[in-house]
C-alpha positions in Angstrom: 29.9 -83.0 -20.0 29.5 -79.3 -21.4 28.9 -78.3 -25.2 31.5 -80.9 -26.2 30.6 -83.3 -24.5 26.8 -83.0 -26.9 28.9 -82.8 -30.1 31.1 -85.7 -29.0 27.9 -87.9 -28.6 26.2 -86.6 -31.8 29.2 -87.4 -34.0 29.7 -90.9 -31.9 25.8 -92.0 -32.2 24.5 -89.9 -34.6 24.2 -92.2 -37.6 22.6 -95.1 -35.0 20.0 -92.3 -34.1 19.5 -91.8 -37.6 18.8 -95.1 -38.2 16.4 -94.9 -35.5 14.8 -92.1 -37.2 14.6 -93.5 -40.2 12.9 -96.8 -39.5 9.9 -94.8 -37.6 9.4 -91.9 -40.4 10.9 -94.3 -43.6 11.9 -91.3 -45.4 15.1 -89.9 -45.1 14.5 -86.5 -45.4 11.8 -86.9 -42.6 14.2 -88.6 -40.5 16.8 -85.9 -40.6 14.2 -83.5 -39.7 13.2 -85.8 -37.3 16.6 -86.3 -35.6 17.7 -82.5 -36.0 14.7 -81.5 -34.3 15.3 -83.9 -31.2 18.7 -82.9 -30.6 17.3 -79.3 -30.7 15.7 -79.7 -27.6 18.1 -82.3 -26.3 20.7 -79.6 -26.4 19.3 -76.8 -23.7 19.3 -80.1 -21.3 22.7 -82.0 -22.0 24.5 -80.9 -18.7 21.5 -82.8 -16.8 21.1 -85.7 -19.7 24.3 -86.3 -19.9 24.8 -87.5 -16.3 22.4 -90.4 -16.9 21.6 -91.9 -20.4 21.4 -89.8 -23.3 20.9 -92.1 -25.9 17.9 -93.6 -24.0 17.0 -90.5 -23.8 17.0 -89.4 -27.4 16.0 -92.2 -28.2 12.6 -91.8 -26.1 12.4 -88.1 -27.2 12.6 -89.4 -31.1 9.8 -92.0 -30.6 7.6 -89.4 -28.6 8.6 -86.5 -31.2 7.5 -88.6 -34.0 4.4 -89.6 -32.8 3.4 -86.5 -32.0 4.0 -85.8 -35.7 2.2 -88.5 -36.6 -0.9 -87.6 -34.8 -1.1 -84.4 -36.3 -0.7 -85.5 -40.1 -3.3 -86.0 -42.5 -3.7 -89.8 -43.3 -4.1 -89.7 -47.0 -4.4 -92.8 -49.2 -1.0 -94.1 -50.5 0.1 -95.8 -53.4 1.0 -99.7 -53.5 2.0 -101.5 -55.8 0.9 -105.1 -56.1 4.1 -107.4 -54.2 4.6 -110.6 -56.2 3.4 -114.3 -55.2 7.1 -115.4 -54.8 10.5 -113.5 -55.6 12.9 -115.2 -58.6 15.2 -117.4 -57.9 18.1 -116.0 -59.2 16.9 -111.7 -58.3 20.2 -110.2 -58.1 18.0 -108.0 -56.0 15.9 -110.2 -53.7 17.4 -108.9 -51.0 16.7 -105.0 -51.6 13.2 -106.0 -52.1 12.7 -107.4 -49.1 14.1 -105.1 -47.2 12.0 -102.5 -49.0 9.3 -104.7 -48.3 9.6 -105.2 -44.4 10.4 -101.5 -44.1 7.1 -100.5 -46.1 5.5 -103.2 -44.0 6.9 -101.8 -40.3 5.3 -97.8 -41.6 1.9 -99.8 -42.2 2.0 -100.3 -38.1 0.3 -97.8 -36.0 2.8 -95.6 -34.4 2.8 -97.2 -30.7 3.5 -100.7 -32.8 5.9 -99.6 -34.9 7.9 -97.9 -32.2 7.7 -101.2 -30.2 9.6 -103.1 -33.6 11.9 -100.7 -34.2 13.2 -100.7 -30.5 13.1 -104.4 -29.7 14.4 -105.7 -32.7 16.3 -102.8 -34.8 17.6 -101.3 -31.8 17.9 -105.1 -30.0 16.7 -103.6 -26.9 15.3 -105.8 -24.1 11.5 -106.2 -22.9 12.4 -104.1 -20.0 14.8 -101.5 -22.1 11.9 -101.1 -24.4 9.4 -100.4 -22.0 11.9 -98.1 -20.1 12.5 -96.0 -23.5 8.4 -95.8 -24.2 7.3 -95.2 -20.4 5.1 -98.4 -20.2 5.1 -101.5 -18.9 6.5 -104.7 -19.9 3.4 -106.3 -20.7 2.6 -103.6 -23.0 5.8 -103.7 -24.9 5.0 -107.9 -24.7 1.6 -107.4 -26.4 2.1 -104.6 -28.9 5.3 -106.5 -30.0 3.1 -110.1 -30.6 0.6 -107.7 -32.6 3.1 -106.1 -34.9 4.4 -109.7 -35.3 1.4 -111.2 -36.6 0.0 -107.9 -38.5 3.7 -108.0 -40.2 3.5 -111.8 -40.9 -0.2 -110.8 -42.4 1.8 -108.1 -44.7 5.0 -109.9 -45.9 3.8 -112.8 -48.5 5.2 -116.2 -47.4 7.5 -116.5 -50.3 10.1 -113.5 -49.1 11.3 -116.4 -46.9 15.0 -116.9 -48.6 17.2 -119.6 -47.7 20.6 -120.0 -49.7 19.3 -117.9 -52.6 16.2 -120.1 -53.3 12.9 -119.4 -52.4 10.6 -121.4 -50.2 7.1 -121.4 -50.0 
């Protein structure tokens, strides 16, 4: 695949790889950035990427990118504001809230963490996939997955459990 070929993939799995972005920066501008930069340095090397997987590839290069990022900025505190004991019953916008809440939850992981989430179960990659896309093993992905899981379980109150629009404790 030549030049086309990159533009066909962009427009084809762009928004997925945004997506992507987004749930390891949570910022939308970041995320652009984020993505625009990747496929910057993606494009020089589509002929060869091409040939094999280039959205693992991306992928990969967006996890690796960001973290990089990461490493270099300054960890400043950050505002929070206090998450209630148990959502309302009848919160039009229960939902929104806890998606806001597991999304402010998954940025509170470190980096290798995070990435680990966002692949495995945003992405639904497998064990192996997820390894593949990080350049570890299997048992990493195993044992940084079981720690994000019980640091997020440590984050998200107990009552964000919703089942048929009431709340369960």
């Amino acid at each position: 695949m030549g030049e086309g070929g990159f533009e066909q993939f962009v427009a084809a799995r762009g928004q997925r790889l945004l997506r992507v972005a987004w749930l390891l920066t949570g910022d939308a501008h970041l995320a652009e950035d984020l993505l625009q930069t990747v496929l910057a340095k993606v494009w020089p090397k589509w002929p060869r990427i091409a040939e094999e997987n280039p959205e693992a590839y991306v992928r990969r290069a967006l996890v690796h990118t960001h973290a990089s990022w990461w490493r270099r900025r300054w960890r400043g505190e950050v505002p929070h504001g206090e998450m209630p004991d148990r959502a309302l019953p009848h919160d039009e916008y229960a939902g929104v809230d806890l998606e806001q809440a597991l999304a402010a939850a998954v940025r509170a992981l470190p980096v290798r963490q995070r990435a680990v989430v966002v692949l495995r179960y945003f992405e639904d990659l497998s064990v192996t996939e997820t390894a593949q896309a990080l350049g570890c093993s299997e048992g990493t992905v195993k044992s940084q997955a079981a720690k994000a899981l019980r640091t997020l379980r440590g984050l998200l109150p107990a009552a964000v459990a919703v089942d048929g629009g009431e709340c369960r404790d």
